[in-house]
Biopython code that builds the backbone (N, CA, C, O; Angstrom):
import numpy as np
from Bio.PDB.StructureBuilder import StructureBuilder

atoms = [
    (1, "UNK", "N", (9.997, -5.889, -5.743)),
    (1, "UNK", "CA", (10.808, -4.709, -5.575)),
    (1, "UNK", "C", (11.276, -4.243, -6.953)),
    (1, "UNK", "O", (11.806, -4.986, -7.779)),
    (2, "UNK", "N", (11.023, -2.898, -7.127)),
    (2, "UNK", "CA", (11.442, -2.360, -8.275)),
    (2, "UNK", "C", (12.653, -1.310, -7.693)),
    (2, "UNK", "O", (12.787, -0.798, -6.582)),
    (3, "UNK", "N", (13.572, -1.204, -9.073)),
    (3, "UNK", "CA", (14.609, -0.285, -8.551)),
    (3, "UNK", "C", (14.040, 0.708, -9.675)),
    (3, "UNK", "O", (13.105, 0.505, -10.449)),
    (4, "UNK", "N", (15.149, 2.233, -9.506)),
    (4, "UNK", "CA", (14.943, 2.990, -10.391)),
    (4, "UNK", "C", (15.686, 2.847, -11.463)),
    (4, "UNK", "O", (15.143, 3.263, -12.487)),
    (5, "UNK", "N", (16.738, 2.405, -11.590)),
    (5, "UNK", "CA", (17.251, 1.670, -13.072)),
    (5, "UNK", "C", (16.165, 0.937, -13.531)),
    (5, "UNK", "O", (15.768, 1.421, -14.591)),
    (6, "UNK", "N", (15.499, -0.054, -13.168)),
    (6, "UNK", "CA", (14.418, -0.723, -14.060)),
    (6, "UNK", "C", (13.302, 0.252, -14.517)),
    (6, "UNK", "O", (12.957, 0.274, -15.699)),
    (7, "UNK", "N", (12.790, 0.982, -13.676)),
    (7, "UNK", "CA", (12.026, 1.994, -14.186)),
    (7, "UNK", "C", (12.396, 2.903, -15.423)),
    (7, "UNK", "O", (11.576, 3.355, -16.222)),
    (8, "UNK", "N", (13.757, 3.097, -15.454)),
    (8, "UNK", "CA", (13.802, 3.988, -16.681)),
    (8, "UNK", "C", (14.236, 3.206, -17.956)),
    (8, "UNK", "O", (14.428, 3.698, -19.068)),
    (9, "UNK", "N", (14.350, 1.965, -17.612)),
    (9, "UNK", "CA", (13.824, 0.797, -19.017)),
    (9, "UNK", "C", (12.591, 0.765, -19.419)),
    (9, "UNK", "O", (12.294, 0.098, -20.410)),
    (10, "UNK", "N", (11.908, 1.287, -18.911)),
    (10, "UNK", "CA", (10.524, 1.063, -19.086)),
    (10, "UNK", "C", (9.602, 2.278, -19.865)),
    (10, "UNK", "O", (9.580, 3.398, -19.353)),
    (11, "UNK", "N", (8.897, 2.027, -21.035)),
    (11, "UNK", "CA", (8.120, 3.221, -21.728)),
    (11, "UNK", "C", (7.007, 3.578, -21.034)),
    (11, "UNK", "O", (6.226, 2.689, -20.691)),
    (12, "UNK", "N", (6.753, 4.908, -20.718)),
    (12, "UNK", "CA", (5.305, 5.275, -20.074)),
    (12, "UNK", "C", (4.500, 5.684, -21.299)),
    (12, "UNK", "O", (4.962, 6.366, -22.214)),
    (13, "UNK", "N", (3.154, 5.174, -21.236)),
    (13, "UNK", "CA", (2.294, 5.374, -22.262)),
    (13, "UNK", "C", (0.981, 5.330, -21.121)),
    (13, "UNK", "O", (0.868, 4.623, -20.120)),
    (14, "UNK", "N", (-0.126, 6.557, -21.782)),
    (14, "UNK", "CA", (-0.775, 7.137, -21.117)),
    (14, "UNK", "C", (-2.642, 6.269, -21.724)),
    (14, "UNK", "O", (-3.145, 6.364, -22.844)),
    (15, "UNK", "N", (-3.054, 5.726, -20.835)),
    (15, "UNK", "CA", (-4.158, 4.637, -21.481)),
    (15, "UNK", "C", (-4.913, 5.530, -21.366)),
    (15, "UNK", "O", (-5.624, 4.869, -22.122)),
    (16, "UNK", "N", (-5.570, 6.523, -21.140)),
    (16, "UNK", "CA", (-6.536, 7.527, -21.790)),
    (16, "UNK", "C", (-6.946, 7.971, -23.649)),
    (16, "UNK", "O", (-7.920, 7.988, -24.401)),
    (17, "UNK", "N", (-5.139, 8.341, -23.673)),
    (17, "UNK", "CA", (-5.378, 8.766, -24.970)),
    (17, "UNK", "C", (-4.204, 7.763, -26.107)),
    (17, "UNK", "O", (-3.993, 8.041, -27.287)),
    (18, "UNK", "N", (-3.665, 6.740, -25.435)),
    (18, "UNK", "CA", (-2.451, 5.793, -26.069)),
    (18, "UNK", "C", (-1.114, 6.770, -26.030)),
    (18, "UNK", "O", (-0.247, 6.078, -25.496)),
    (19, "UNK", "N", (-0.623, 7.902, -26.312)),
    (19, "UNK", "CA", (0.172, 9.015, -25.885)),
    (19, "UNK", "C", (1.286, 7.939, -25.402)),
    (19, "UNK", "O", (1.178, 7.471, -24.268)),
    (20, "UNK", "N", (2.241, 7.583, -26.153)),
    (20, "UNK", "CA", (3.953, 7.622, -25.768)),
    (20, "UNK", "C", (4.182, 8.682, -25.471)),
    (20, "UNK", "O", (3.868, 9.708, -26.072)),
    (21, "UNK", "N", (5.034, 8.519, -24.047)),
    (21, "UNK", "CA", (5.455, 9.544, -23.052)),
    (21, "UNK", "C", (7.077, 9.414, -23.567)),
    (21, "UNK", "O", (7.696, 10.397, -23.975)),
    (22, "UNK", "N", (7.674, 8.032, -23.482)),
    (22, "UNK", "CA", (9.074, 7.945, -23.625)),
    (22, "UNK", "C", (9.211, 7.125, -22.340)),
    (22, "UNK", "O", (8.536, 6.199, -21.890)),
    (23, "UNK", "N", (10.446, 7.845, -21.834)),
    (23, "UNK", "CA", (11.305, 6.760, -20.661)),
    (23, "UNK", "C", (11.395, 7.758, -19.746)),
    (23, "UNK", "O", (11.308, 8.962, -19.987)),
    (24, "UNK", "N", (11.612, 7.119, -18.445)),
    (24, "UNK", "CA", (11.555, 8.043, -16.985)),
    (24, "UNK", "C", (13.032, 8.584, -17.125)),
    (24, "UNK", "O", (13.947, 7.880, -17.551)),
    (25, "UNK", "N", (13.193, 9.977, -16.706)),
    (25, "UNK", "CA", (14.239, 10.067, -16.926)),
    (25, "UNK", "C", (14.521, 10.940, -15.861)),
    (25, "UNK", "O", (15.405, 11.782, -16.023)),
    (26, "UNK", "N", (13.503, 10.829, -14.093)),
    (26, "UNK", "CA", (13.989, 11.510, -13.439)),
    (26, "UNK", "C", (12.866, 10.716, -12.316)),
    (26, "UNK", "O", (12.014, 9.936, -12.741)),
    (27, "UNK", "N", (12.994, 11.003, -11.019)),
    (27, "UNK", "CA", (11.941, 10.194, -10.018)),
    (27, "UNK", "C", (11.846, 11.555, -8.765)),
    (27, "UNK", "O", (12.889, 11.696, -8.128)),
    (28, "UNK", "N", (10.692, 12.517, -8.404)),
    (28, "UNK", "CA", (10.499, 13.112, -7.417)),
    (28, "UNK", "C", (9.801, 12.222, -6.571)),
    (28, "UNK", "O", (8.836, 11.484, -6.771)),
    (29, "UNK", "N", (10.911, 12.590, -5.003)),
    (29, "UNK", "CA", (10.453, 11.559, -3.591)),
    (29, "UNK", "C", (10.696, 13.082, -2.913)),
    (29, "UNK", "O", (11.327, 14.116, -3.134)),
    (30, "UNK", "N", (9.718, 12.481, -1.890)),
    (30, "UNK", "CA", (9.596, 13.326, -0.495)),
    (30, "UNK", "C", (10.606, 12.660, 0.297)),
    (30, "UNK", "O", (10.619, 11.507, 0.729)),
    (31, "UNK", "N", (11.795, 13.977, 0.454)),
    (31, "UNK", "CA", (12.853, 13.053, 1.131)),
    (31, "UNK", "C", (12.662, 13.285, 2.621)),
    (31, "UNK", "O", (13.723, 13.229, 3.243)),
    (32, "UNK", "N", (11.381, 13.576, 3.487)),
    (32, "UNK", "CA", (10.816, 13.272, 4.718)),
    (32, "UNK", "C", (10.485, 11.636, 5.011)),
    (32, "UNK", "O", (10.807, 10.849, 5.902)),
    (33, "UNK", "N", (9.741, 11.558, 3.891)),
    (33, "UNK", "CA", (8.648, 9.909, 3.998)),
    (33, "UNK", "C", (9.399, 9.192, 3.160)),
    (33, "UNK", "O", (9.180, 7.981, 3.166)),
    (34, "UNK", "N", (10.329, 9.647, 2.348)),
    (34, "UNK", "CA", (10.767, 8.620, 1.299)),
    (34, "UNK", "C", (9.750, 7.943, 0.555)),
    (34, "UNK", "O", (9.869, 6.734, 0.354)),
    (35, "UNK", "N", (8.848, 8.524, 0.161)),
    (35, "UNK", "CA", (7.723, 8.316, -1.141)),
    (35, "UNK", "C", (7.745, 8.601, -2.404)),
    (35, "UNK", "O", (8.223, 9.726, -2.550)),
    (36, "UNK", "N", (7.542, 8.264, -3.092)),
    (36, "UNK", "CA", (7.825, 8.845, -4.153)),
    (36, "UNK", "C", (6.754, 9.323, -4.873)),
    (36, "UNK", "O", (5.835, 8.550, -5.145)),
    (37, "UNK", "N", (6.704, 11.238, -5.460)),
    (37, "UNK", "CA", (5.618, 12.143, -5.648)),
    (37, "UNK", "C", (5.358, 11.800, -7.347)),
    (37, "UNK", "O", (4.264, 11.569, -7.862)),
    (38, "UNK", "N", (6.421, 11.832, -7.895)),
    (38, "UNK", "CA", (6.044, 11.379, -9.319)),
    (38, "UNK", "C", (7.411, 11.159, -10.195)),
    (38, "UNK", "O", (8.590, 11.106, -9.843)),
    (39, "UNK", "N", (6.643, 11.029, -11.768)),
    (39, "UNK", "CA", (7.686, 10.158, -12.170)),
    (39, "UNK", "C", (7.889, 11.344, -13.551)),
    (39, "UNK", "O", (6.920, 11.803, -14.156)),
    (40, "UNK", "N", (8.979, 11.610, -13.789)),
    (40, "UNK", "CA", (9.556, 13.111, -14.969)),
    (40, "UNK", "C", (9.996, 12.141, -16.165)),
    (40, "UNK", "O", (10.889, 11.295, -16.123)),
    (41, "UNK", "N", (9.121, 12.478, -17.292)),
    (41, "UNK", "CA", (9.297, 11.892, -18.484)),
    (41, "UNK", "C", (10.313, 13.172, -19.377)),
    (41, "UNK", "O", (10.260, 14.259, -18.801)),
    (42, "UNK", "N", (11.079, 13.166, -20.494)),
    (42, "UNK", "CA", (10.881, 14.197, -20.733)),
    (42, "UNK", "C", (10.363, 14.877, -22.136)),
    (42, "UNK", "O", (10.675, 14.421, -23.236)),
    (43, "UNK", "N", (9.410, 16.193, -21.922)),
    (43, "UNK", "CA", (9.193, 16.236, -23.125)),
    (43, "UNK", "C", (9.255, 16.701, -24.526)),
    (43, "UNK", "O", (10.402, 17.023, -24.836)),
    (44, "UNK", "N", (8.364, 16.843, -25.496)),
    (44, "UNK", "CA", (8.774, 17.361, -26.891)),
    (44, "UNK", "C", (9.966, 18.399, -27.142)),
    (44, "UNK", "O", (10.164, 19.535, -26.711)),
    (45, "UNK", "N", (10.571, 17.696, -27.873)),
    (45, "UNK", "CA", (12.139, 18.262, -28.100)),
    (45, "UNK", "C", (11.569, 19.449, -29.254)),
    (45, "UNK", "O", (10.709, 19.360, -30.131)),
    (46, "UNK", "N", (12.595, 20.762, -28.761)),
    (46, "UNK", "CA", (12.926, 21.612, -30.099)),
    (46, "UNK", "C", (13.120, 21.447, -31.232)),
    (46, "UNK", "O", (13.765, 20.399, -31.275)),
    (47, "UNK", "N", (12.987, 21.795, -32.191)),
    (47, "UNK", "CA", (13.488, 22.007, -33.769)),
    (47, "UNK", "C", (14.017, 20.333, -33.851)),
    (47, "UNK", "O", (15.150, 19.868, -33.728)),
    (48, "UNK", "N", (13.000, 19.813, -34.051)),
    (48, "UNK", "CA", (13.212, 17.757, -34.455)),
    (48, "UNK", "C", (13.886, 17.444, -33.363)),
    (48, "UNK", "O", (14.485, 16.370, -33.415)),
    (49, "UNK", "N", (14.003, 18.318, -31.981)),
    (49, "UNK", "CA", (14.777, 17.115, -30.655)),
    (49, "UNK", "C", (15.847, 17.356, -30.510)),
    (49, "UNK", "O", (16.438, 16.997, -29.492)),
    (50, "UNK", "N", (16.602, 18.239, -31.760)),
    (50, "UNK", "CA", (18.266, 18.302, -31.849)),
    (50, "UNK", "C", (19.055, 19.381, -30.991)),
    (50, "UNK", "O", (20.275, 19.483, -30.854)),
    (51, "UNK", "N", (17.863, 20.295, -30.353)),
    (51, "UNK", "CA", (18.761, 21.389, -29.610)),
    (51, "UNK", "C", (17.897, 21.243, -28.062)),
    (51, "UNK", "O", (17.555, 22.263, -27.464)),
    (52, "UNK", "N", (17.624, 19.966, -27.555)),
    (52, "UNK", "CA", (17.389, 19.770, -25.876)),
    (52, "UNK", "C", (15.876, 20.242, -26.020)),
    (52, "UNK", "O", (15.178, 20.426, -27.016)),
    (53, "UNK", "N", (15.613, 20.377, -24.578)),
    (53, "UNK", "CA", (14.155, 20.371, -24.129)),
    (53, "UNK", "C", (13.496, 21.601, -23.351)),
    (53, "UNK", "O", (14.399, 22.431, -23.258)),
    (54, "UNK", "N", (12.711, 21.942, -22.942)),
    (54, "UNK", "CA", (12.086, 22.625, -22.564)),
    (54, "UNK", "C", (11.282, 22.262, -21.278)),
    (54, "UNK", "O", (11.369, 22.781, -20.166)),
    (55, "UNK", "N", (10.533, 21.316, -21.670)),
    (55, "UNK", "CA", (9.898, 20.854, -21.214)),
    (55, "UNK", "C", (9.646, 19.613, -20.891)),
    (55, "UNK", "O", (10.060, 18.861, -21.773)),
    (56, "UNK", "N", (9.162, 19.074, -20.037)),
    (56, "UNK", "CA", (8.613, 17.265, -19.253)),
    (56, "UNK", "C", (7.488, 17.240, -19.107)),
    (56, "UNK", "O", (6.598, 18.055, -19.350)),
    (57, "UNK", "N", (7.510, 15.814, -18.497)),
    (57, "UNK", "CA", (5.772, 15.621, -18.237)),
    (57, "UNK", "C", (6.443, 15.029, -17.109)),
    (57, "UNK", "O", (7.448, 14.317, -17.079)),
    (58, "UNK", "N", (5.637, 15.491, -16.107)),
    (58, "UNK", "CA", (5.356, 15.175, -14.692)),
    (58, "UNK", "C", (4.364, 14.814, -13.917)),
    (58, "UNK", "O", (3.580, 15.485, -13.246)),
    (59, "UNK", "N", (4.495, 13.487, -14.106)),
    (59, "UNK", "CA", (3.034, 12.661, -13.672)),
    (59, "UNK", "C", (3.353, 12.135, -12.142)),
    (59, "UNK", "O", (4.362, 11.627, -11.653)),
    (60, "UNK", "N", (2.218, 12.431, -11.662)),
    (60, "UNK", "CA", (1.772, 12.228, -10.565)),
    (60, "UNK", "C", (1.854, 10.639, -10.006)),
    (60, "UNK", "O", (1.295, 9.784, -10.694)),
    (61, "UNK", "N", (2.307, 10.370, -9.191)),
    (61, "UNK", "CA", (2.573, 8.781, -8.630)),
    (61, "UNK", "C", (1.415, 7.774, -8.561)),
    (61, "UNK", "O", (1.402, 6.591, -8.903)),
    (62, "UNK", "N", (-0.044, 8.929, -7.765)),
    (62, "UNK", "CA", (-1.159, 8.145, -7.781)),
    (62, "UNK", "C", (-1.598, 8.238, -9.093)),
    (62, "UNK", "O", (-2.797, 7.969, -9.176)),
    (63, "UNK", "N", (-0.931, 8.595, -10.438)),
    (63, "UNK", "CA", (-1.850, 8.831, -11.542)),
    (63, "UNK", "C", (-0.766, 7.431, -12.186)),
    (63, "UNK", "O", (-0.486, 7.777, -13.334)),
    (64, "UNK", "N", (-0.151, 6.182, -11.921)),
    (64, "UNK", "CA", (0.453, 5.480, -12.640)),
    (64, "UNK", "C", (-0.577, 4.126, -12.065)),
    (64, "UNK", "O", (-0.668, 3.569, -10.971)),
    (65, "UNK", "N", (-1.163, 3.962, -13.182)),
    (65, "UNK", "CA", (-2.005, 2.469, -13.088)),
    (65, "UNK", "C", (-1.380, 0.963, -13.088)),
    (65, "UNK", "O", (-1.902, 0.036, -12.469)),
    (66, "UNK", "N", (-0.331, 0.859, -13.774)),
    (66, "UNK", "CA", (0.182, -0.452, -13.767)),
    (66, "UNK", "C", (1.958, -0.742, -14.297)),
    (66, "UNK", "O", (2.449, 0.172, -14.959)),
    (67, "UNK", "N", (2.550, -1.556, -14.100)),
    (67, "UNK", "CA", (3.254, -1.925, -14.376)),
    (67, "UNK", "C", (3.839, -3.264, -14.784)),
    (67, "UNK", "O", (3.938, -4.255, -14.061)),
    (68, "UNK", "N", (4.375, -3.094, -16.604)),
    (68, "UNK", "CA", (4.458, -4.006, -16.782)),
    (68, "UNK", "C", (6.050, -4.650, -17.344)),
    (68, "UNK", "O", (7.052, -4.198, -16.791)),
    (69, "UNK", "N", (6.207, -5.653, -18.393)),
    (69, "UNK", "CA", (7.453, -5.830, -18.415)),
    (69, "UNK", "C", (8.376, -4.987, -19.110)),
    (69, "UNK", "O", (9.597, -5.110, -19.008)),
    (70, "UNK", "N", (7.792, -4.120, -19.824)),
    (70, "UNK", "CA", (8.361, -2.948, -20.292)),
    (70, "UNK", "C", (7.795, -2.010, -20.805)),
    (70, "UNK", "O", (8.199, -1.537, -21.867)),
    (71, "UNK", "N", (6.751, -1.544, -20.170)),
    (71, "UNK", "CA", (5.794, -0.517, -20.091)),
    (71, "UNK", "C", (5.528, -0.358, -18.615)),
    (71, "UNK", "O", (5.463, -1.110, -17.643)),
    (72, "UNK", "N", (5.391, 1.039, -18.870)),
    (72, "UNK", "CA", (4.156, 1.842, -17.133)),
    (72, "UNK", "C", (2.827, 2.323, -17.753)),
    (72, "UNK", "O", (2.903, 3.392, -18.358)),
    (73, "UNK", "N", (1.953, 1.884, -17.718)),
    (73, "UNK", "CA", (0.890, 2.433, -18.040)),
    (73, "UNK", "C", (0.193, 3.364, -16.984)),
    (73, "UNK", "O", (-0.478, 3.022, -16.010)),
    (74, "UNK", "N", (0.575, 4.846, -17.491)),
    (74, "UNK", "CA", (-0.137, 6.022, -16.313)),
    (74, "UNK", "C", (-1.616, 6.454, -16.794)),
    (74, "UNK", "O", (-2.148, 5.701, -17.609)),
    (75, "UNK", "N", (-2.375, 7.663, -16.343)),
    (75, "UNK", "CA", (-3.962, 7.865, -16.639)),
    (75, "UNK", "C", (-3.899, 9.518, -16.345)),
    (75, "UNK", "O", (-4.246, 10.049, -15.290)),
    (76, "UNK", "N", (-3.400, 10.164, -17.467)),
    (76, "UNK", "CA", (-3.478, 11.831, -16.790)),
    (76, "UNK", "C", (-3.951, 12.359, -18.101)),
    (76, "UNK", "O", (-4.206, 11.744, -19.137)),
    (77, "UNK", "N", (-4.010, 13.574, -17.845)),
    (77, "UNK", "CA", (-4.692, 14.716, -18.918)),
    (77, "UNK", "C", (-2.938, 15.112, -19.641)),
    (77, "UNK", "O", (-2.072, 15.848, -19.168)),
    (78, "UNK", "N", (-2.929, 14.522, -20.556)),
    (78, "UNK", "CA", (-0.997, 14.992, -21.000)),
    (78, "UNK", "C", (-1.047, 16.783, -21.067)),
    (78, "UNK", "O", (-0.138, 17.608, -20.967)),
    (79, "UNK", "N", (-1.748, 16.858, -21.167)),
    (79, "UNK", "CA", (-1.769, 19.214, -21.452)),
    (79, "UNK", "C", (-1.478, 19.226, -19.870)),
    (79, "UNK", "O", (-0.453, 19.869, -19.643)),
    (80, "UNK", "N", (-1.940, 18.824, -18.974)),
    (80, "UNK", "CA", (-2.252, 19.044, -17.500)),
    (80, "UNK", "C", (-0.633, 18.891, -16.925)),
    (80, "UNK", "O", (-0.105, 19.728, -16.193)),
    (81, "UNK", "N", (0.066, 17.578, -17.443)),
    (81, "UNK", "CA", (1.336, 16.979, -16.979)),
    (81, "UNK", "C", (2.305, 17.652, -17.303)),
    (81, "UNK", "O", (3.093, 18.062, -16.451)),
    (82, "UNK", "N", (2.505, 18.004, -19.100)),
    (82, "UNK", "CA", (3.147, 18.595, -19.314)),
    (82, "UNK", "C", (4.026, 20.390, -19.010)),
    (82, "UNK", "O", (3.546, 21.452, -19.407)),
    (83, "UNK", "N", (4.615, 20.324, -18.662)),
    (83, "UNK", "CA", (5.452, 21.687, -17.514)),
    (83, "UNK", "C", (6.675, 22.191, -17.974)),
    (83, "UNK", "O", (7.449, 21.249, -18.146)),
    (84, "UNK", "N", (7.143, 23.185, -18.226)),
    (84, "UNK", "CA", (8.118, 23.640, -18.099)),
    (84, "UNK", "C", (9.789, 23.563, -17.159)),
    (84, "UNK", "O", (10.015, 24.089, -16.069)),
    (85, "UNK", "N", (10.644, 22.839, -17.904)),
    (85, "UNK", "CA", (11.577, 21.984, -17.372)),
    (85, "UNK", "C", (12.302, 23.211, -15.705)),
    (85, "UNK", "O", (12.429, 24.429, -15.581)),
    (86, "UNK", "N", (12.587, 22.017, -14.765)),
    (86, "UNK", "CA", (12.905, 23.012, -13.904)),
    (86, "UNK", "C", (14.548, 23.221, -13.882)),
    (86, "UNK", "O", (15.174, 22.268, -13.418)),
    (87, "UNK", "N", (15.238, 24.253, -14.291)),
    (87, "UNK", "CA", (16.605, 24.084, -14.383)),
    (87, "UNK", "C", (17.684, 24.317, -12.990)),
    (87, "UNK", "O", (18.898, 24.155, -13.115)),
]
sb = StructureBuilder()
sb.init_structure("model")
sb.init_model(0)
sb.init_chain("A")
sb.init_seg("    ")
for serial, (resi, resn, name, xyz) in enumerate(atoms, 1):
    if name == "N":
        sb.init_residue(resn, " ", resi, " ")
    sb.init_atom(name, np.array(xyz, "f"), 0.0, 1.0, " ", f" {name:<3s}", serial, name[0])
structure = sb.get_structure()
């Protein structure tokens, strides 16, 4: 059993291209099935990071290959993931 506090200890790095994602810093579930749709990294910060974000990467649940003791290793196209933050 994993909780979502342990998950956002954890770095996602993308084994396609090696791509540090960072840390989970959000979890979409279908609150019908209680599944969970994917996992919100977030991404490249403005002007060096100092004035917030724009944007995340939003990877897909079936796109996370493994988990380890302090890594998630996911498998996506990062241009594909990456999205415009939803406010």
């Amino acid at each position: 059993m994993v909780r979502i506090y342990d998950l956002k200890q954890k770095e996602v790095i993308n084994i396609k291209d090696g791509c540090r994602f960072g840390f989970i810093c959000d979890i979409e579930i279908d609150e019908h099935c209680g599944t969970v749709i994917s996992i919100i990294v977030p991404g490249p910060g403005r002007v060096f990071g100092m004035f917030g974000r724009d944007q995340e990467y939003k990877i897909p649940w079936e796109n996370v290959c493994q988990f380890g003791d302090d890594i998630i290793l996911v498998d996506v196209d990062t241009r594909r993931v990456l999205r415009e933050c939803d406010d």
